[in-house]
N, C-alpha and C positions, 0 to 999 in steps of 0.2 A: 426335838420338838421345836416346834416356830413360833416364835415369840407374838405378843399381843403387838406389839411395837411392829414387826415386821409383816405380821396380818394387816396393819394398818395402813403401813407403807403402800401393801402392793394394793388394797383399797383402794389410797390415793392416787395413785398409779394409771389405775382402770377408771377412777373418776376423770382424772385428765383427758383420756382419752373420752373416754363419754363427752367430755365438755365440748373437747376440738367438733365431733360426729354432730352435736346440736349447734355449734357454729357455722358448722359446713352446711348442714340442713337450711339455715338459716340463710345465707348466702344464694342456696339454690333458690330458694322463695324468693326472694330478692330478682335473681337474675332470668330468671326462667319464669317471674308470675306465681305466686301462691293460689294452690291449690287446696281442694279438702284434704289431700292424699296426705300431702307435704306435711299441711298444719300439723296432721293425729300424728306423723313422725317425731315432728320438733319437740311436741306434748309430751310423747312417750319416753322420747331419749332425754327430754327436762325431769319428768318425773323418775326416771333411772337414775343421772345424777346427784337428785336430793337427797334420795334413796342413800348411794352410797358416802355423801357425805356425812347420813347421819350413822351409817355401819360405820366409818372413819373415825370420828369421834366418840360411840359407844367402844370402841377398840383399844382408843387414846384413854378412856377410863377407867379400863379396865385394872385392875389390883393385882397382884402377882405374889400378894403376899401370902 
């Protein structure tokens, strides 16, 4: 069985990445001119990441006792 600690990890993990994909988005906007298309991405992939940082830390609280 996979531990609460190591669900969290790989959370983390996938948050990172999520992070880089709305940096990269971000950058495209930048470089390329912001579109409407771009913005709903950057939104989506930001609110994906909050998402998982709060699964990360429901994970981190979890009790195992």
């Amino acid at each position: 069985m996979t531990s609460f600690s190591d669900l969290a990890d790989e959370v983390a993990s996938l948050e990172q990445r999520v992070s880089d994909a709305v940096f990269d988005a971000v950058r495209a906007q930048l470089r390329d001119g912001a579109d409407d298309a771009a913005r709903d991405v950057e939104r989506q992939l930001a609110r994906a990441r909050r998402s998982l940082q709060k699964a990360e830390a429901i994970l981190r609280g979890v009790s195992t006792d």
